[in-house]
C-alpha positions in Angstrom: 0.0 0.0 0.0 1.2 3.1 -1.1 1.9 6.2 1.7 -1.1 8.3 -0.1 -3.3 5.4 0.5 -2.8 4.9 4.0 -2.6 8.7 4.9 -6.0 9.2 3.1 -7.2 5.6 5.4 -5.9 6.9 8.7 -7.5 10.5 7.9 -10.9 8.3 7.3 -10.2 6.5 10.5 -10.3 10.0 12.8 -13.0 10.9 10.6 -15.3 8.0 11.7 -13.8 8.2 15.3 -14.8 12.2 15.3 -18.1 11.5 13.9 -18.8 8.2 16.2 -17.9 10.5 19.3 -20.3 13.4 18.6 -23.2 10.4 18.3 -22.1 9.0 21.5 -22.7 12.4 23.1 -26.3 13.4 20.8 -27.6 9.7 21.7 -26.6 11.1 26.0 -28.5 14.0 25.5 -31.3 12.4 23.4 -31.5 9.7 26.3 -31.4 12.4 28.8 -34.2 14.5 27.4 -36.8 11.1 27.3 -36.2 10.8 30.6 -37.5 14.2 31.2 -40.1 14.5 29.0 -41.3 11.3 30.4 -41.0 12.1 33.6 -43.0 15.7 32.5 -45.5 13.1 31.5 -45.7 11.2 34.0 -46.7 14.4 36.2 -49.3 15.8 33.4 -50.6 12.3 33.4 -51.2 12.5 36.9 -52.5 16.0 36.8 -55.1 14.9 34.7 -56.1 11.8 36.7 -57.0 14.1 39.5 -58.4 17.1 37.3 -60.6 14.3 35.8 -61.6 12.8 39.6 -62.4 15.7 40.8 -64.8 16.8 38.0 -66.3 13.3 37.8 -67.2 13.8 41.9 -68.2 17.5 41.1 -70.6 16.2 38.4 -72.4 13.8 40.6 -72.4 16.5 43.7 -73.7 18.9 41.0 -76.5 16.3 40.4 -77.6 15.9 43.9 -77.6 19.1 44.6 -79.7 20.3 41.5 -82.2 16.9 42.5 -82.4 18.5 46.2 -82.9 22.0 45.1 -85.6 20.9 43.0 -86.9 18.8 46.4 -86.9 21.5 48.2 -88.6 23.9 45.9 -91.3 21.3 45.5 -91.6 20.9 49.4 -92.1 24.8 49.4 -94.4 24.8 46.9 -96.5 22.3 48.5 -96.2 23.9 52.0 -97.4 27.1 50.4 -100.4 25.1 50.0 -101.1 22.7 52.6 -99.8 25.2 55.5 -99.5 28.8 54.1 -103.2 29.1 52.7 -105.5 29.8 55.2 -108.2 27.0 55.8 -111.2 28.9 54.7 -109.4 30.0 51.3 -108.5 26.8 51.1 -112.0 25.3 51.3 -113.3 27.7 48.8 -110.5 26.2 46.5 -111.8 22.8 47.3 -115.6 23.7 46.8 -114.3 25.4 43.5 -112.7 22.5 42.0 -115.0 20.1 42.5 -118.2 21.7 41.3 -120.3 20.4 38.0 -119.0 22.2 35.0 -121.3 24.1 32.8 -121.2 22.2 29.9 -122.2 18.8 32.1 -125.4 20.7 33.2 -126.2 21.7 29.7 -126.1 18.0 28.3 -127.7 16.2 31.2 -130.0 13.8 30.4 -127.8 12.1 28.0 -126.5 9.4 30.3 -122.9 10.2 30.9 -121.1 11.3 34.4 -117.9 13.5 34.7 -115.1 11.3 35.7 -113.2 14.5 36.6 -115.5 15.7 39.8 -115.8 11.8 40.6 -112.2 11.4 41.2 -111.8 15.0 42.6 -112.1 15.1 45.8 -110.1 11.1 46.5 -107.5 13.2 44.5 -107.4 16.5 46.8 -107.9 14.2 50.3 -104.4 12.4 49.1 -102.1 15.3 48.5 -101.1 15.4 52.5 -102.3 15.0 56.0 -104.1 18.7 56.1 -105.8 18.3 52.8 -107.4 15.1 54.0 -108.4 16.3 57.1 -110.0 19.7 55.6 -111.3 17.3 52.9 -113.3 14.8 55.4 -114.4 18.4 56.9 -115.9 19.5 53.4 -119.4 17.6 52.7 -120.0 19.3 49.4 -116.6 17.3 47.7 -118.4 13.8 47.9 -121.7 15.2 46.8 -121.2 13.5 43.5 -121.9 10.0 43.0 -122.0 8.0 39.7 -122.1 4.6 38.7 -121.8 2.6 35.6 -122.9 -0.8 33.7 -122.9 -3.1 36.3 -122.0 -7.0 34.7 -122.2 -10.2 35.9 -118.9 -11.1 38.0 -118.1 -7.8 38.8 -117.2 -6.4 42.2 -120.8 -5.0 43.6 -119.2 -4.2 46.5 -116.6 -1.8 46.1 -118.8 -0.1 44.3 -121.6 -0.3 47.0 -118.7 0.8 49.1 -117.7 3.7 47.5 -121.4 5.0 47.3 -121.9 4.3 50.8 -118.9 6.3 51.8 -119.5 9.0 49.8 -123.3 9.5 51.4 -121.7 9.3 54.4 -119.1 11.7 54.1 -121.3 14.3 52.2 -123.5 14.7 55.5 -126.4 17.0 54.6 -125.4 18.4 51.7 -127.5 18.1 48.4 -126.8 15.4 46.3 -125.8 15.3 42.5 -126.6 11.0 41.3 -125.6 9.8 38.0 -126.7 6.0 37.1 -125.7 5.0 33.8 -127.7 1.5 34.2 -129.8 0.8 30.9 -127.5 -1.6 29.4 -127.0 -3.8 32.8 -127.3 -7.5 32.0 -130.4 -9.3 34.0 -128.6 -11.0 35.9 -127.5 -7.8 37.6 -131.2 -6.7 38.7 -130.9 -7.4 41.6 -127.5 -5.6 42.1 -129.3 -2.6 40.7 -132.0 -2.9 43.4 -130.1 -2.7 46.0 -128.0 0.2 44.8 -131.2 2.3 44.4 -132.4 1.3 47.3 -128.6 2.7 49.1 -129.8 5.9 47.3 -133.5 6.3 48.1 -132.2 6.4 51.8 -131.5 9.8 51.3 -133.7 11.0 48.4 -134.9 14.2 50.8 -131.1 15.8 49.5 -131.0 14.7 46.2 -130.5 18.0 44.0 -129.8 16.2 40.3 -130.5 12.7 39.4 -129.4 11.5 35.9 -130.9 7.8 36.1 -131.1 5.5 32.7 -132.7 2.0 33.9 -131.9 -1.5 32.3 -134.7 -3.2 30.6 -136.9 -5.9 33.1 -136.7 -3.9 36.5 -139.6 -3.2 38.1 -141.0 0.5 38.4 -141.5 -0.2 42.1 -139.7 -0.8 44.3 -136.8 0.8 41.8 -138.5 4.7 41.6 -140.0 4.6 45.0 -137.0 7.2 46.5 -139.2 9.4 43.9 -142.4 9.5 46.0 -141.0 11.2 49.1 -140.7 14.7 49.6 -137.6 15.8 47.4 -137.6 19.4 48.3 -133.7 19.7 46.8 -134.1 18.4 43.5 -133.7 20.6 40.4 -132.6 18.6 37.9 -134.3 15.0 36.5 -133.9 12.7 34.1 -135.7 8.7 34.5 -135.1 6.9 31.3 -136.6 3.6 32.2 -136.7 0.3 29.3 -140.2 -0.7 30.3 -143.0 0.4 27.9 -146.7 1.9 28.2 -146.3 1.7 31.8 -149.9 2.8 34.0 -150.0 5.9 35.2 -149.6 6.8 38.8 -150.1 10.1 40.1 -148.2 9.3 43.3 -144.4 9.9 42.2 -143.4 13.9 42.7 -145.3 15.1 45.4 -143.6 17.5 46.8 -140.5 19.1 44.2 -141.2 23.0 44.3 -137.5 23.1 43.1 -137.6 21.4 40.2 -137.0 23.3 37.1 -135.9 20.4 34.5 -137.7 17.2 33.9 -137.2 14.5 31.2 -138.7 11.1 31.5 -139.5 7.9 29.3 -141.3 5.0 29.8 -141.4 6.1 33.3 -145.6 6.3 33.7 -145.4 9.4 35.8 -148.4 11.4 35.7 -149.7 14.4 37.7 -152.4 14.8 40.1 -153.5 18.7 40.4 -154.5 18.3 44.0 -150.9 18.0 45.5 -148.3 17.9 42.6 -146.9 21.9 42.5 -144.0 23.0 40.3 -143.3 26.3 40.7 -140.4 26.2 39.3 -140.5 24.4 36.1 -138.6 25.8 32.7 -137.5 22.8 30.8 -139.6 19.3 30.1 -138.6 16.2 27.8 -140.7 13.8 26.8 -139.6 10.8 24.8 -142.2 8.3 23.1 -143.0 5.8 24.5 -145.3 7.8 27.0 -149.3 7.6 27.0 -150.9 10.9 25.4 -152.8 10.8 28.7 -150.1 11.2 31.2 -148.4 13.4 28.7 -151.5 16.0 29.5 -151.8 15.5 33.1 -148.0 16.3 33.2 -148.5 19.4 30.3 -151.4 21.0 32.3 -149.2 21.0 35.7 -146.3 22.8 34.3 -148.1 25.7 31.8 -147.8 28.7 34.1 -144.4 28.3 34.2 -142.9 26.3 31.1 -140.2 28.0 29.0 -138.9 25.0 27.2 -141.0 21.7 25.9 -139.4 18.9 24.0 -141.4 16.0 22.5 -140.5 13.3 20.8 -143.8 13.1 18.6 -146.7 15.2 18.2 -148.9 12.5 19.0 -147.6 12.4 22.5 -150.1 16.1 22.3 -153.2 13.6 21.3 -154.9 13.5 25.1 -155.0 17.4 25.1 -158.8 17.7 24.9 -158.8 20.9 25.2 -156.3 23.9 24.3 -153.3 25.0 26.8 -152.4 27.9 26.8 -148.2 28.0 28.0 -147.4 31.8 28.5 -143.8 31.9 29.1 -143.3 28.8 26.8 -140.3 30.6 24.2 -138.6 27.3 23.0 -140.6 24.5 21.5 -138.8 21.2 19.9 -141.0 18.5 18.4 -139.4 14.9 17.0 -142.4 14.2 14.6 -145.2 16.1 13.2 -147.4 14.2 10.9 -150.2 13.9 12.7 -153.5 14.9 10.9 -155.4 13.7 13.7 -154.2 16.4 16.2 -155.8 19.7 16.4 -153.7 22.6 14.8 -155.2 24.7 17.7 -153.9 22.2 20.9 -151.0 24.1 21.9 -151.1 28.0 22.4 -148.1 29.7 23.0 -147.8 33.6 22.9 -144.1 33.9 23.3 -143.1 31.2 21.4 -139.5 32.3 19.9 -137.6 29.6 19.0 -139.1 25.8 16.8 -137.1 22.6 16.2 -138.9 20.1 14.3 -137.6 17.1 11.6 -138.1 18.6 8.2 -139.1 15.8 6.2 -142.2 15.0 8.8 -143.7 17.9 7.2 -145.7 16.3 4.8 -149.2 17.2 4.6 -151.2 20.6 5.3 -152.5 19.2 8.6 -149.1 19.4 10.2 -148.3 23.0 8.6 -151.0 24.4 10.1 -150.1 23.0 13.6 -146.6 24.0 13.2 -147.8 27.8 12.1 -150.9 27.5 14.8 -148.0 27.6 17.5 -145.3 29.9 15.7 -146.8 33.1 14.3 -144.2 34.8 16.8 -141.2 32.6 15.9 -137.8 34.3 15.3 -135.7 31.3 15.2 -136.3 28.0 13.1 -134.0 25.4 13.0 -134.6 22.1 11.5 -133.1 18.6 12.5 -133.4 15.6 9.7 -131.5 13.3 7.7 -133.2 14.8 4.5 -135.0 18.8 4.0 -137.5 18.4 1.4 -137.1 21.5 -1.5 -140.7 21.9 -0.5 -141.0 22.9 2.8 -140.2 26.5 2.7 -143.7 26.6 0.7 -145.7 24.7 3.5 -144.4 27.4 6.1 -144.6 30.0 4.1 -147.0 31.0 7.5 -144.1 32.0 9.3 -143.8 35.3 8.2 -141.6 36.5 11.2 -138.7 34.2 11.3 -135.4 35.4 11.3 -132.8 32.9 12.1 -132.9 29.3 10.1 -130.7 26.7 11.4 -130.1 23.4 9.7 -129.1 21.3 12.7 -127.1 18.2 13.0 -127.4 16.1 16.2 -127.3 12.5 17.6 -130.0 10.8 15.7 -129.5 12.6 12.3 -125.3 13.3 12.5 -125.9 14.1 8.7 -128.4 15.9 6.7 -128.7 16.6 2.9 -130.6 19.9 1.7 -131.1 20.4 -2.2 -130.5 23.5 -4.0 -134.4 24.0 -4.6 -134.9 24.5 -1.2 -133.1 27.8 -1.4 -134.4 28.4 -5.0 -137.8 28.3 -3.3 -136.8 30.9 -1.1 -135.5 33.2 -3.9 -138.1 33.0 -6.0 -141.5 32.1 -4.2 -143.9 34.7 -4.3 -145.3 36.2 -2.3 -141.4 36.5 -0.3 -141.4 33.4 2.2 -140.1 34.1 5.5 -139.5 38.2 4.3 -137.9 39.1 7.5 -135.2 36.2 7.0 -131.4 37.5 8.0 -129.1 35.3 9.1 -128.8 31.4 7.7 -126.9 28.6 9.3 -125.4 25.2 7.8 -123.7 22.8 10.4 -122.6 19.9 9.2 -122.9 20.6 5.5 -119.8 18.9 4.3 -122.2 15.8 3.9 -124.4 17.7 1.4 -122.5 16.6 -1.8 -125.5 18.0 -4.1 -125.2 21.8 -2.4 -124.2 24.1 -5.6 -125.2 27.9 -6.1 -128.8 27.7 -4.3 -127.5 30.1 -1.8 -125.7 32.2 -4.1 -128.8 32.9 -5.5 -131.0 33.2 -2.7 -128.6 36.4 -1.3 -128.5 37.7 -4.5 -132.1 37.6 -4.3 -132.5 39.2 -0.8 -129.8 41.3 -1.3 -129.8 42.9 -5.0 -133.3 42.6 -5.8 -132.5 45.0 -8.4 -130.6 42.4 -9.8 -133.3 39.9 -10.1 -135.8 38.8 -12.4 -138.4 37.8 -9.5 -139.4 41.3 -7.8 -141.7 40.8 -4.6 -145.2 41.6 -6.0 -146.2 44.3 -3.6 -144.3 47.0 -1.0 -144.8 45.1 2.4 -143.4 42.2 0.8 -140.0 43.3 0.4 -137.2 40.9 2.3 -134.8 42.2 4.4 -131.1 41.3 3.3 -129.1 38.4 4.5 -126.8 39.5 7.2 -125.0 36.2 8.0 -125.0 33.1 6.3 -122.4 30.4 7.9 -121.5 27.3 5.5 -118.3 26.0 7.3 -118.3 22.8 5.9 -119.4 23.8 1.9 -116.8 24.1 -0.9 -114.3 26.6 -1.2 -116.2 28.7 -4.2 -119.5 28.6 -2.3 -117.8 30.1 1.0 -116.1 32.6 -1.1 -119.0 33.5 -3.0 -121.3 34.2 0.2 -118.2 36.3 1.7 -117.9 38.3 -1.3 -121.6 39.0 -1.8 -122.1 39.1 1.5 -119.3 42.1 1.5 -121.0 44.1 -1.2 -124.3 44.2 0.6 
């Protein structure tokens, strides 16, 4: 090997061993700074172990104390209301909450209780120990008492029970009974029996009595409660399931209270030597019923009648002679064909307001009954499944009615009126009803054959100038349309009456 060769190899040598040294010393430092940085780790790591602990035990402590907060709001709450309120606010609150609603009075008689003041006052007497103990203190909270379909198998005796505790617990206080019973089983008769008979212990402070009675029980004993004294009661309603029961003047002796009565099958009558209703406004009668009772009953009540309901003119048949009703404003009749009845039975001076079926209006005979009675009638609302185009002409009679209503309800939830009803009224001569002004549809969503009958009838009564038809003489001029409500007709029909209705 040449010198050149092994200078340049010894020169590579301190090279390496230069280069080798300064990695000895990086790979030192390197090592040296792991050890920190893990070590720098190691205490973050730890740091974050306890930051983390210490939120996860603030979390739950921020949980508990929310939850107790919210406890202890609640508690204050509720002491504001069993302790803070005075006891006779308190019971006003009580008497408040658990009286009838309005709308329950207006549809009694149709079989159905308010769960809502059933469970009332069980509901206020379990809030606390002071509530319970104003509660007992309260007669007028258990004043209500209901009771449903009783069926074979079926626990008579908590319901027995509950009655029995309510009586008791309502002392002296009048008495509000609802017994939805017509659609008991026989077999349950007897359980029937003996809850009227829990009842008719304390008929002297019943106030309201919505009763419904199963087919097959037995007038007496089952009604007897109603031949004491009932010198609370306002409110009745007996729907019994016999039929063409004799009549017995002995039930209703003594109500001078009672201001609503509706009864079926129930054979009531009513003698004129002791029966006095002084304060009677409101009386349903539903067929079956003898026309004889039905009189008995009518000639008791005149002085005083406001409202009469029955559900077919030939209930009227035993009025021999005429009755006069001089308060009587509202007058509802189920069926009037009856040629046999006298136009002239009924005579009502104030008569305001007629409900009848419109088909039932068939013949003249009936017409003239239904105009006999409503010479002063304002309002006219008819109830059917089907107005006949005619009828308008058969009560032509009517010359002072104002308001027409075409009325759905229970028995007829639909209805179908024509376009030549309305026609008629445009067009008839002389002017039907002149002093008509405001028309009402309900329900007419069902009346797919409704088209531009009223559009013509308010252009009619409206723009007689307009018309071809002109009333024939001054006095026969109709007043214009002022309302007419279609809710459920087509758009174009709505829009039309709002438009004419707008330029009138």
């Amino acid at each position: 090997m040449s010198s050149v060769a092994r200078s340049q190899q010894l020169a590579r040598m301190r090279a390496d061993e230069d280069f080798l040294a300064l990695t000895d010393a990086r790979i030192g430092a390197l090592r040296r700074a792991d050890s920190a940085a893990q070590e720098r780790l190691a205490i973050a790591q730890a740091e974050a172990d306890a930051t983390r602990a210490e939120l996860t035990a603030l979390e739950v402590r921020q949980l508990q104390l929310r939850s107790d907060i919210g406890q202890m709001r609640l508690d204050h709450r509720r002491m504001l209301w069993t302790q803070a309120i005075p006891l006779d606010c308190l019971r006003q609150i009580f008497e408040e909450t658990t009286s009838i609603p309005t709308a329950e009075w207006a549809e009694f008689g149709c079989g159905g209780h308010s769960r809502k003041c059933m469970m009332a006052p069980f509901a206020l007497a379990a809030v606390c120990a002071r509530w319970r103990q104003l509660a007992l203190g309260v007669p007028v909270l258990w004043t209500y008492i209901c009771a449903g379909v009783l069926r074979p198998g079926q626990p008579l005796a908590a319901t027995l029970s509950r009655i029995h505790c309510l009586l008791q617990r309502s002392r002296g206080s009048p008495l509000d009974i609802r017994l939805q019973l017509q659609d008991c089983l026989p077999e349950t008769l007897t359980d029937v029996s003996d809850l009227l008979a829990l009842i008719a212990c304390h008929a002297r402070r019943v106030r309201s009595m919505d009763l419904w009675l199963p087919k097959g029980i037995n007038r007496e004993p089952a009604l007897d409660m109603l031949k004491a004294p009932l010198p609370q009661l306002t409110h009745l309603c007996v729907i019994a399931g016999t039929r063409q029961l004799e009549g017995c003047d002995s039930y209703l002796p003594y109500a001078p209270k009672l201001s609503h009565l509706e009864l079926q099958g129930t054979g009531f009558t009513c003698s004129p030597q002791y029966q006095i209703f002084g304060n009677m406004r409101s009386l349903t009668l539903w067929a079956p019923y003898p026309s004889e009772q039905v009189a008995s009953i009518l000639q008791s009540v005149l002085e005083t009648l406001e409202r009469l309901y029955v559900a077919s003119v030939s209930l009227l048949s035993g009025i021999r002679t005429p009755i006069t009703f001089p308060r009587l404003c509202n007058l509802s009749m189920g069926n009037v064909s009856a040629s046999s009845i006298s136009p002239d039975m009924i005579v009502a001076p104030r008569l305001q307001a007629l409900t009848f079926p419109g088909k039932t209006m068939t013949d003249s005979a009936a017409a003239r009954l239904v105009e006999s009675v409503g010479s002063n009638v304002t309002s006219l609302t008819l109830v059917d499944s089907d107005i006949p185009p005619s009828l308008p002409r058969l009560l032509q009679g009517l010359r002072r009615v104002e308001t027409l209503r075409l009325l759905v309800s229970d028995q007829y939830p639909k209805y179908t009126v024509s376009d030549e009803f309305f026609f008629e009224l445009a067009t008839g001569a002389p002017t039907i009803w002149p002093k008509l002004r405001s028309i009402q549809l309900d329900g007419c969503e069902s009346n797919k054959t409704l088209g531009d009958g009223l559009v013509k009838l308010i252009r009619a009564r409206n723009f007689p100038a307009a018309d071809t038809i002109r009333p024939a003489a001054p006095e026969e001029k109709p007043c214009r349309l002022e309302q007419v409500e279609a809710p459920g007709a087509p758009s174009w029909l709505r829009s039309s009456i709002v438009h004419l209705l707008s330029r009138s």
